[in-house]
C-alpha positions as CSV (number, residue, x, y, z in Angstrom):
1,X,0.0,0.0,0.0
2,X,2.4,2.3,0.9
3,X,4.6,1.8,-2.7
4,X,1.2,2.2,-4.2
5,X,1.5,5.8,-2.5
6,X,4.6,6.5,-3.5
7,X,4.2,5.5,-7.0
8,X,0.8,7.5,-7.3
9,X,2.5,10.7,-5.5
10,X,6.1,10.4,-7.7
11,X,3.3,10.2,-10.9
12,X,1.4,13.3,-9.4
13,X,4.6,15.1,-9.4
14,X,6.3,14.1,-12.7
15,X,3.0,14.9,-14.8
16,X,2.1,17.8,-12.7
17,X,4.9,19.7,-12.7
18,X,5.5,20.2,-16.6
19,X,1.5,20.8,-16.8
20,X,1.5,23.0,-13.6
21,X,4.7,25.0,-15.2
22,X,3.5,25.3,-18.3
23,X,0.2,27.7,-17.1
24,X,2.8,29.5,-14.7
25,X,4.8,30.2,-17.5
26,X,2.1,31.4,-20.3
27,X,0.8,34.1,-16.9
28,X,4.9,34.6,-16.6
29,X,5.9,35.6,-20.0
30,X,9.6,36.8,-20.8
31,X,9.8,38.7,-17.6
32,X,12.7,37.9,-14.8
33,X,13.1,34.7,-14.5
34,X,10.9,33.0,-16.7
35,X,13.9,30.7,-18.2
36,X,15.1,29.8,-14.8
37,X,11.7,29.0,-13.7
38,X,11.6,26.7,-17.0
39,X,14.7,25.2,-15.6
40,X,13.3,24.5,-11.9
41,X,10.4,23.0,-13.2
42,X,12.6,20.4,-15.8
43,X,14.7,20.2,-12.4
44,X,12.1,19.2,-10.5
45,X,10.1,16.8,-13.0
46,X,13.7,14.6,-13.1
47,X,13.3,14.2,-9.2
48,X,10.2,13.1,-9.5
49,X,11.2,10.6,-12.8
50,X,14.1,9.6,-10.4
51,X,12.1,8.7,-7.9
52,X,9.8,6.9,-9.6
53,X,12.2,4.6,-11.1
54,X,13.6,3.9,-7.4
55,X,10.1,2.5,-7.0
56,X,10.3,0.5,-9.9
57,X,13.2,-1.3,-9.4
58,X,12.8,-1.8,-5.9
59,X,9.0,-2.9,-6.3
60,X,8.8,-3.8,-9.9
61,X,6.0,-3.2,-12.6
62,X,3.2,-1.7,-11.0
63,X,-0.4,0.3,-11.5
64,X,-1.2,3.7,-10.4
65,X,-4.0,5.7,-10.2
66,X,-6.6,2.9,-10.3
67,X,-5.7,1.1,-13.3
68,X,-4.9,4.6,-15.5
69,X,-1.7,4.6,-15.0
70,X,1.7,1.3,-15.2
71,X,5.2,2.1,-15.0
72,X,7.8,-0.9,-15.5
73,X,11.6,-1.1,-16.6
74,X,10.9,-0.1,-20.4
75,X,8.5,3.0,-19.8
76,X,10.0,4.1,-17.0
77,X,13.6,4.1,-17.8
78,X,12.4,6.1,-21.1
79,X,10.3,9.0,-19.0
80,X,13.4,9.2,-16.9
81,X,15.6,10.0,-20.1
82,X,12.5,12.4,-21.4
83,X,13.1,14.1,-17.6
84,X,16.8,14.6,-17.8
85,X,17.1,15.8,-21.1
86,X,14.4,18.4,-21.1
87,X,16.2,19.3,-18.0
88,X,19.8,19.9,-20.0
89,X,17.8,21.3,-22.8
90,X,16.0,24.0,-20.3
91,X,19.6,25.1,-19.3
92,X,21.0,25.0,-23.0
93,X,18.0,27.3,-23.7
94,X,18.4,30.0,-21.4
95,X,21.6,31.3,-22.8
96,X,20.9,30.5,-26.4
97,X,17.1,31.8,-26.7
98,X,18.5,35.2,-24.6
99,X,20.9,36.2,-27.5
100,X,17.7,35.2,-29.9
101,X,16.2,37.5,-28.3
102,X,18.9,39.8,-28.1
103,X,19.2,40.2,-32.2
104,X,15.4,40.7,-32.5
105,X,14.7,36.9,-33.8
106,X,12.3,36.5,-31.2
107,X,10.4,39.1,-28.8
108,X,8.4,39.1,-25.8
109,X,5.0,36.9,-26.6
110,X,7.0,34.6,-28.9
111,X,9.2,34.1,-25.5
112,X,6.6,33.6,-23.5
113,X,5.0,31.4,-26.1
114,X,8.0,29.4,-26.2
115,X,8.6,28.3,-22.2
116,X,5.0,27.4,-22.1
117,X,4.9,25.5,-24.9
118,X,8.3,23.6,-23.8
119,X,6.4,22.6,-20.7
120,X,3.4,21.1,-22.1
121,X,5.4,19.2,-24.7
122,X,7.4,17.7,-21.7
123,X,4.4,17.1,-20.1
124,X,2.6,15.3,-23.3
125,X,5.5,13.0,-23.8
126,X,5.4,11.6,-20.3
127,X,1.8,10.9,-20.4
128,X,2.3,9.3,-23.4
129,X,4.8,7.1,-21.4
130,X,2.9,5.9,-18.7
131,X,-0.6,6.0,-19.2
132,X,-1.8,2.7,-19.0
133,X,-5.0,3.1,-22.2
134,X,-4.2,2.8,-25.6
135,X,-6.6,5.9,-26.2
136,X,-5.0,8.5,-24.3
137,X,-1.7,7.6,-25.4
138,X,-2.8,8.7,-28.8
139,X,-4.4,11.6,-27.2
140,X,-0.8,12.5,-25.7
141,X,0.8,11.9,-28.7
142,X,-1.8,14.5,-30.4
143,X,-0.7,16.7,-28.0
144,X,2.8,17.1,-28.5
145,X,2.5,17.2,-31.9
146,X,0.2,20.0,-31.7
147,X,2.4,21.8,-29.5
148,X,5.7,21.1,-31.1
149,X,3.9,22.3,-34.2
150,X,3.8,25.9,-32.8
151,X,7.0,26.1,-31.4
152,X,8.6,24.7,-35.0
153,X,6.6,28.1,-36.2
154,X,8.3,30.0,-33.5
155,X,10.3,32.7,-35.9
156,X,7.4,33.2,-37.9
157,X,9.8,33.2,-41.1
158,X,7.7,32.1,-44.2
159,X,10.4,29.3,-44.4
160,X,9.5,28.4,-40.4
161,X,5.9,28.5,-40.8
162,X,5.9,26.1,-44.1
163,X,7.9,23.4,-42.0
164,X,5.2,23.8,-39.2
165,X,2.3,23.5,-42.3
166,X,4.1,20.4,-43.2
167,X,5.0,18.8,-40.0
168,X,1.4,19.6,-39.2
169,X,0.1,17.9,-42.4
170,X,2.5,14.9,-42.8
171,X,1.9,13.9,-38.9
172,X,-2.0,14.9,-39.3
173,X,-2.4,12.3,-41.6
174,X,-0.1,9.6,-39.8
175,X,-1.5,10.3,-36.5
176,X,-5.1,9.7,-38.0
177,X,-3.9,6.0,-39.7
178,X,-2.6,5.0,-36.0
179,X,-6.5,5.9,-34.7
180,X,-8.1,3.4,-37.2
181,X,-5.0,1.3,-35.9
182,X,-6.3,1.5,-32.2
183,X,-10.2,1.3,-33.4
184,X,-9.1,-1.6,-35.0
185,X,-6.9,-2.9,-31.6
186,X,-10.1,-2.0,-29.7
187,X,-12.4,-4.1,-32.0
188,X,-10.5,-6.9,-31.4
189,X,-9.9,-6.7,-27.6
190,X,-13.9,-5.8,-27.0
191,X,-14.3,-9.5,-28.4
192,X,-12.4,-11.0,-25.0
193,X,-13.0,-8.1,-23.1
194,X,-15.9,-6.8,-23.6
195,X,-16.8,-3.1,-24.3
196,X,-15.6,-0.4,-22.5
197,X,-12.1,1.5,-21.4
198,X,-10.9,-1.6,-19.6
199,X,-10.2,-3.0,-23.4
200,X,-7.8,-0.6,-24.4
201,X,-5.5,-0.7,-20.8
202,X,-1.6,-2.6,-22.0
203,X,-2.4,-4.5,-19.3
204,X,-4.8,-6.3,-19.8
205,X,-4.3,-6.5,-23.2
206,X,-1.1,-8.0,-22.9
207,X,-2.6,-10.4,-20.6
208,X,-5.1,-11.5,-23.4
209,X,-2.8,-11.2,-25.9
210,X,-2.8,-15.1,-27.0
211,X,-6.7,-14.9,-27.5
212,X,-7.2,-11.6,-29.3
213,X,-7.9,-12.1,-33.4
214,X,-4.3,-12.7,-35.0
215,X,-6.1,-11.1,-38.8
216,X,-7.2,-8.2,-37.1
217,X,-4.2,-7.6,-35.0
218,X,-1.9,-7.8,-38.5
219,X,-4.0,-4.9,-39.8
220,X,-3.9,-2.6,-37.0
221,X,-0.2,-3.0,-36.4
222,X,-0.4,-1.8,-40.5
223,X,-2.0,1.2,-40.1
224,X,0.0,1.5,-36.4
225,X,3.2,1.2,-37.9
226,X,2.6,4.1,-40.7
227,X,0.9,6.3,-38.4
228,X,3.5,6.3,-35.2
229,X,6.1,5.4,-37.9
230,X,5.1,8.9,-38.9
231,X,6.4,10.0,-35.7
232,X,9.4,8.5,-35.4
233,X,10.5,9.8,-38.9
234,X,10.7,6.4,-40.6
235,X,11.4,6.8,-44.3
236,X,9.2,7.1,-46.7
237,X,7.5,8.8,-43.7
238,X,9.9,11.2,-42.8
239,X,9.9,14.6,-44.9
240,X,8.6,16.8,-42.3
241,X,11.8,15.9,-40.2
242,X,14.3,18.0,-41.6
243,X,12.6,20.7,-42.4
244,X,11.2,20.9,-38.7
245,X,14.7,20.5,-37.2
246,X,16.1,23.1,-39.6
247,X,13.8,25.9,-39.3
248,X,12.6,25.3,-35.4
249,X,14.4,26.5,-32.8
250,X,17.9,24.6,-31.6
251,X,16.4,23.4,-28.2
252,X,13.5,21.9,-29.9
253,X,15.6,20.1,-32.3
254,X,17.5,18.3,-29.5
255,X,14.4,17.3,-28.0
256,X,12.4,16.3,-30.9
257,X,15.3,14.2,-31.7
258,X,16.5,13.0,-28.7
259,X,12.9,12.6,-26.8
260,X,9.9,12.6,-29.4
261,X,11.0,10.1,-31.5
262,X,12.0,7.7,-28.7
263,X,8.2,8.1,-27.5
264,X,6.9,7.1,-30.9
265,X,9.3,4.5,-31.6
266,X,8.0,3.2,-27.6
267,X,4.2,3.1,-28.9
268,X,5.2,0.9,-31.8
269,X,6.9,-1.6,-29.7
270,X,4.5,-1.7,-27.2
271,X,2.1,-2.8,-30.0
272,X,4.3,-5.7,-31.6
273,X,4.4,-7.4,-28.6
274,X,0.6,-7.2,-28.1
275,X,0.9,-8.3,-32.2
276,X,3.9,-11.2,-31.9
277,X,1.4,-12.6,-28.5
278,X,-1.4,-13.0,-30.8
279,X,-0.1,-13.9,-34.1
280,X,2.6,-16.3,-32.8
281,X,4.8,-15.2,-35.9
282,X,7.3,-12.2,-36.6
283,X,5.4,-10.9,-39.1
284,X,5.0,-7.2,-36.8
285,X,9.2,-7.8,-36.4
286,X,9.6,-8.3,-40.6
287,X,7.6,-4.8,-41.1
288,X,10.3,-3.1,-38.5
289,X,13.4,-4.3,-40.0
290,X,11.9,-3.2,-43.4
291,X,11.1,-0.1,-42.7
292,X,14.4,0.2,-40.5
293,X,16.8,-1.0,-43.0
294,X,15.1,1.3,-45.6
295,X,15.2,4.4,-43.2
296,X,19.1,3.5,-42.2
297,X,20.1,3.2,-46.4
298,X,18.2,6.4,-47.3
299,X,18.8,9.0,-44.8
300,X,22.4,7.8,-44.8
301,X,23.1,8.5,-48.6
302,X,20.9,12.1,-48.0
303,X,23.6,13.0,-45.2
304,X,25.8,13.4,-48.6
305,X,23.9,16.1,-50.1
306,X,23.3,18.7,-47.2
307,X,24.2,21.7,-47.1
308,X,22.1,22.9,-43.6
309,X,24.1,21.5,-40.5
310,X,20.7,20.9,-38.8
311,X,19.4,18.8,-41.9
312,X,22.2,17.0,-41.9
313,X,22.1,15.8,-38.6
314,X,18.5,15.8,-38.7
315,X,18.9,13.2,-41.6
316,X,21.4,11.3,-39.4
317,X,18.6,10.9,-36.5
318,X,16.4,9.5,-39.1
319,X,19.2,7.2,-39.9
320,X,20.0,6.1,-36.2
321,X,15.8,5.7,-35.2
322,X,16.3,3.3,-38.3
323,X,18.8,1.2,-36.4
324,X,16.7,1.1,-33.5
325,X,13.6,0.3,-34.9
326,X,15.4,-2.3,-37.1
327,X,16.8,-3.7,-34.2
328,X,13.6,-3.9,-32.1
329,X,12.3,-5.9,-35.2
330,X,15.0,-8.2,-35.5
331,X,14.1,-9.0,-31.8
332,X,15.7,-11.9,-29.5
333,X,17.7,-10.9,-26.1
334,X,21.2,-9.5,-27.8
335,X,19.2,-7.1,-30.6
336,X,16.8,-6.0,-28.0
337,X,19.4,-4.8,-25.3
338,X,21.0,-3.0,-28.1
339,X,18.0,-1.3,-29.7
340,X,17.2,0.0,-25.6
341,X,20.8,1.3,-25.3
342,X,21.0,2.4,-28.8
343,X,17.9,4.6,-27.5
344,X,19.6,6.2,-24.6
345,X,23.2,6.9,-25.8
346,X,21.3,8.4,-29.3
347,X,19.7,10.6,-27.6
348,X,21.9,12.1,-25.4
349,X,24.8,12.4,-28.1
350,X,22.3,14.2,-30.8
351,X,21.2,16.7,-28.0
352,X,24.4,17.3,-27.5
353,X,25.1,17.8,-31.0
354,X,22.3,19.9,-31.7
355,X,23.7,22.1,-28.8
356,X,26.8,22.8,-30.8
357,X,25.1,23.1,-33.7
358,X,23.3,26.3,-32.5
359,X,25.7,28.2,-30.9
360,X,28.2,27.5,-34.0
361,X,25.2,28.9,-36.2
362,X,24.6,31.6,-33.7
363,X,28.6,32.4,-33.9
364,X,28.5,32.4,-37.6
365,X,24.7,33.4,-38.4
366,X,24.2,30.6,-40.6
367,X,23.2,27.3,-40.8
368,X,25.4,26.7,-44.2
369,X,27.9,24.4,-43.3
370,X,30.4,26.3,-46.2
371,X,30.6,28.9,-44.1
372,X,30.8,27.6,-40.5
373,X,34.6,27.4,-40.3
374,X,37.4,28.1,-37.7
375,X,35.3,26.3,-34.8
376,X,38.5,25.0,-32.9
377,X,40.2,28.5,-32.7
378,X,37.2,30.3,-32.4
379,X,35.5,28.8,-29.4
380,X,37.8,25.8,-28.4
381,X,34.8,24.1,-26.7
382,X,32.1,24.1,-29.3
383,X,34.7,23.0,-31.8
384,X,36.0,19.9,-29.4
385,X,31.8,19.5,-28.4
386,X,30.8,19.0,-32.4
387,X,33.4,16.9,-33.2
388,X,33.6,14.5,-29.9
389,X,29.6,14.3,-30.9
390,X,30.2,13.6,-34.8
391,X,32.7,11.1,-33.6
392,X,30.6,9.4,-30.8
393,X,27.0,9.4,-33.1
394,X,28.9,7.7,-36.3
395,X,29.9,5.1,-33.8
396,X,33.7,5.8,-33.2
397,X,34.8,3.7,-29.9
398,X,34.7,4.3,-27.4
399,X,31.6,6.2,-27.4
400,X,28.2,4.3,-26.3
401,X,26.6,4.5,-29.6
402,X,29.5,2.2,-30.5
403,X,28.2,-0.6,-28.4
404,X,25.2,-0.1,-29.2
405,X,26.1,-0.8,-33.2
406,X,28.0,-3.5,-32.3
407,X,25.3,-5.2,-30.4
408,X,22.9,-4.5,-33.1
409,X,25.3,-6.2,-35.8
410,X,26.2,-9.1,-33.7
411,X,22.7,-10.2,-33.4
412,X,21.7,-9.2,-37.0
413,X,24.9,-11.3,-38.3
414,X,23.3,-14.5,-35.9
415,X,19.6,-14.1,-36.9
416,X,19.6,-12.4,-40.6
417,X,23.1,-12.0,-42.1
418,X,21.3,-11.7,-45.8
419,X,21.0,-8.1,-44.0
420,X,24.4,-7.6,-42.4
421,X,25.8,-6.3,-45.6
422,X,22.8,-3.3,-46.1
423,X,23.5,-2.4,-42.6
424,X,27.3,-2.3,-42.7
425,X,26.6,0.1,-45.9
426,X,24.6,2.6,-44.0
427,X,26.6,3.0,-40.9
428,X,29.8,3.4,-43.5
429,X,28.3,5.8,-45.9
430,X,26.9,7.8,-42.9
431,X,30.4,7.9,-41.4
432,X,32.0,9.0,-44.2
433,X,29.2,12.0,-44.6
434,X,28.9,13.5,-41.5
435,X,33.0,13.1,-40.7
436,X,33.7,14.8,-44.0
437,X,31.4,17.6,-43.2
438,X,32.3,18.1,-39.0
439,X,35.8,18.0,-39.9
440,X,36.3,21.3,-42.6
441,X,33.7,22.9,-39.8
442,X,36.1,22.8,-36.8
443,X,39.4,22.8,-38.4
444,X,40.8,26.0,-40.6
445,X,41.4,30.0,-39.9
446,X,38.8,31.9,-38.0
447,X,36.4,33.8,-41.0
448,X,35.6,36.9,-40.7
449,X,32.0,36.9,-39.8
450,X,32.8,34.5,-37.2
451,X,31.7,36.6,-33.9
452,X,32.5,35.6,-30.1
453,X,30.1,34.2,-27.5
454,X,29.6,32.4,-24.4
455,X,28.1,29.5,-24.6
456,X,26.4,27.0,-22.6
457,X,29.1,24.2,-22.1
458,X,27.7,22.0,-19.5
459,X,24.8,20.4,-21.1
460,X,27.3,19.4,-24.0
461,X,29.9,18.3,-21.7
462,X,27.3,16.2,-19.2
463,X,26.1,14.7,-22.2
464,X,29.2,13.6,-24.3
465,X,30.2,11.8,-20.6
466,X,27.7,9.7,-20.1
467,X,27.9,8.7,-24.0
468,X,31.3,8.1,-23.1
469,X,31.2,6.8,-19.5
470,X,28.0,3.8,-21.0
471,X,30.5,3.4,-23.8
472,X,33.7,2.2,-21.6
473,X,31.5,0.5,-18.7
474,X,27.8,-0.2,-18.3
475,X,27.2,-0.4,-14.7
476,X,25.2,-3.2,-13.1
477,X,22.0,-1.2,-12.4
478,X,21.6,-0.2,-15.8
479,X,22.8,-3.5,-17.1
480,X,19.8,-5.4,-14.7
481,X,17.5,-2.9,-15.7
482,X,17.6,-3.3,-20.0
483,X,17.3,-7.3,-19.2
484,X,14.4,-6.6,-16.9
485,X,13.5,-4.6,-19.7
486,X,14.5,-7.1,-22.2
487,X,12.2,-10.0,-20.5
488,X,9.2,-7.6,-20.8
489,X,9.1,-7.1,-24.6
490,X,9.7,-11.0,-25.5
């Protein structure tokens, strides 16, 4: 009883503080403050998504809330990851939206749009986490593409606003295929069931799993997989990605990257195991790896033709959600601990990256690669920050994203080597690119237009060591907690 209330109250906290901020923050506007209250608020949801883990691992899987809410190793681990790197992000913001606003890009309702924006989008990925019903996960997903819409539109440029038309569009139309997807899930589970919300709770759908109707099951995860594979910016899903992460904001590009697709990529395999439990075949795993090894091939020969740093590594986390999802559909024990550490060390190395990435464009007032130049003389840190994170998200050891890889390859050279050589293609071709590009960025004489700043170095250097640190020496907690996770999605 008592984990029961501290499970419901750690819940309260981590859902209610990003909602709770998020009105503060639209009353608080731009004044004093306002970003540091942004920050105490991301501070104070990773407490919460701290604490809540504790729970989990000490307790294990568990309801909340009546039967609205579950948290167990996979959801959990992931809301704790969406905590922390909003938090980093909050802090990266402060500085860099503050000299936005300082050269007129943004002004005083567009501020005050932003912070409450950033809250609620924090707030609609979480829920998105843990609710325990199909139907409101949808709901939250909704949500934060709605409100990552409006903060993609932030400059109000008529480039900025046609990215938001067609990251409104494009995720409009995938969003409404994973509906009919849960319609159709719902249709099936009201059959053993019966009507009502209990059918669409995980948990008792994945406690039914073996009698709901294999045919009807197939077709949802269909229209599941386009719709959330929307989301995750699965090609030939994916064209609203780079042109949201180019013409958006820098903070929202690390978070879309390095948070929203995670949650999207979590929805689609929390349905395949409801799928491979009724089916008995791989058939939900197959789609993955298709899509997966189609996303990896693609988006790493389009990293050769950028010329918008942001796009090009925008590209490169449509390339690296393509391993994961790949790997998640290749399945077995090996595969699937890779694919949940290839999700962590991704994202905190791209929201690392995308850090860089703004305050080098900020320092050069471009996002032409052509003419960012001089980055190691200019501002030793940024220079050293982009190109430890170009080395650690190609997969250089001994960076966590190379374990990951290696994992991933391990397994798919055991369980599908026909596909070994497709994947070794992509990760070399996608080396080769964004190397090429990092290294003419950071090297060379300072240009002219190159002006000085202060930047916000912690969030890149917390990151880029704990890509490094999981990289050299997973530690026994984490390592019990992916094979807790690992045993949940069999």
């Amino acid at each position: 009883m008592t984990a029961m209330v501290n499970t419901s109250t750690m819940l309260l906290i981590l859902l209610g503080v990003p909602l709770v901020g998020s009105a503060i923050l639209a009353m608080v506007g731009d004044r004093k403050g306002a970003a540091e209250l942004n920050i105490g608020a991301s501070l104070a949801t990773f407490v919460a998504g701290i604490g809540l883990a504790i729970e989990v691992y000490a307790q294990g899987p568990m309801l909340a809330g009546g039967k609205f809410f579950f948290v167990d190793a996979f959801n959990v681990y992931l809301a704790v990851l969406t905590s922390f790197v909003s938090m980093t992000t909050a802090i990266f913001s402060r500085r860099y939206m503050e000299r936005e606003r300082e050269h007129g890009r943004i002004g005083y309702r567009r501020m005050r749009f932003y912070h409450a924006m950033y809250q609620l989008f924090i707030f609609a990925m979480l829920l998105c986490l843990l609710t325990n019903n199909v139907g409101v996960l949808w709901i939250a997903m909704e949500l934060a593409t709605l409100s990552t819409v409006l903060l993609v539109s932030l400059y109000r440029t008529p480039t900025a606003i046609e990215a938001a038309w067609k990251y409104f569009i494009l995720c409009g139309v995938g969003i409404a295929q994973a509906l009919f997807g849960t319609v159709l899930l719902y249709f099936a589970a009201e059959r053993v069931l019966g009507a009502g919300g209990d059918s669409l709770l995980w948990t008792n759908l994945n406690a039914v799993s073996g009698s709901l109707e294999p045919t009807v099951l197939s077709l949802a995860f269909v229209f599941l997989m386009v719709g959330y594979g929307t989301k995750v910016g699965l090609v030939p899903l994916h064209n609203w990605l780079p042109d949201a992460h180019s013409e958006g904001p820098t903070p929202i590009s690390a978070v879309l990257s390095g948070l929203l697709l995670n949650i999207a990529l979590y929805a689609l395999v929390r349905c395949k195991v409801l799928v491979d439990g009724s089916t008995g075949t791989h058939r939900a795993g197959d789609i993955m790896m298709g899509f997966g090894i189609l996303s990896i091939l693609v988006a790493a020969f389009s990293l050769l033709r950028q010329k918008d740093i942001k796009r090009m590594f925008s590209y490169s986390s449509i390339e690296h959600m393509g391993i994961a999802t790949f790997a998640f559909g290749l399945g077995g024990p090996l595969a699937t601990f890779g694919a949940l550490l290839h999700m962590l060390v991704h994202s905190l190395a791209k929201s690392a990256i995308f850090f860089t990435v703004g305050h080098a464009s900020q320092m050069h007032w471009t996002q032409e690669m052509d003419r960012i130049r001089g980055l190691f003389k200019g501002n030793p840190l940024v220079g050293w920050g982009l190109m430890l994170g170009a080395l650690a998200i190609v997969g250089m050891p001994p960076f966590g994203i190379f374990t990951s890889e290696f994992l991933i390859l391990t397994a798919t050279m055991k369980q599908s080597p026909l596909l070994t050589p497709f994947l070794l293609l992509g990760l070399a071709v996608a080396f080769a690119a964004i190397i090429r590009r990092v290294q003419s960025m950071v090297s060379g004489e300072i240009p002219q237009h190159q002006v000085r700043m202060k930047a916000a170095h912690v969030p890149v250097l917390l990151h880029m060591v704990l890509v490094l640190a999981i990289g050299l020496y997973i530690p026994d907690v984490l390592h019990q907690w992916f094979r807790t996770a690992v045993e949940l999605l069999k």
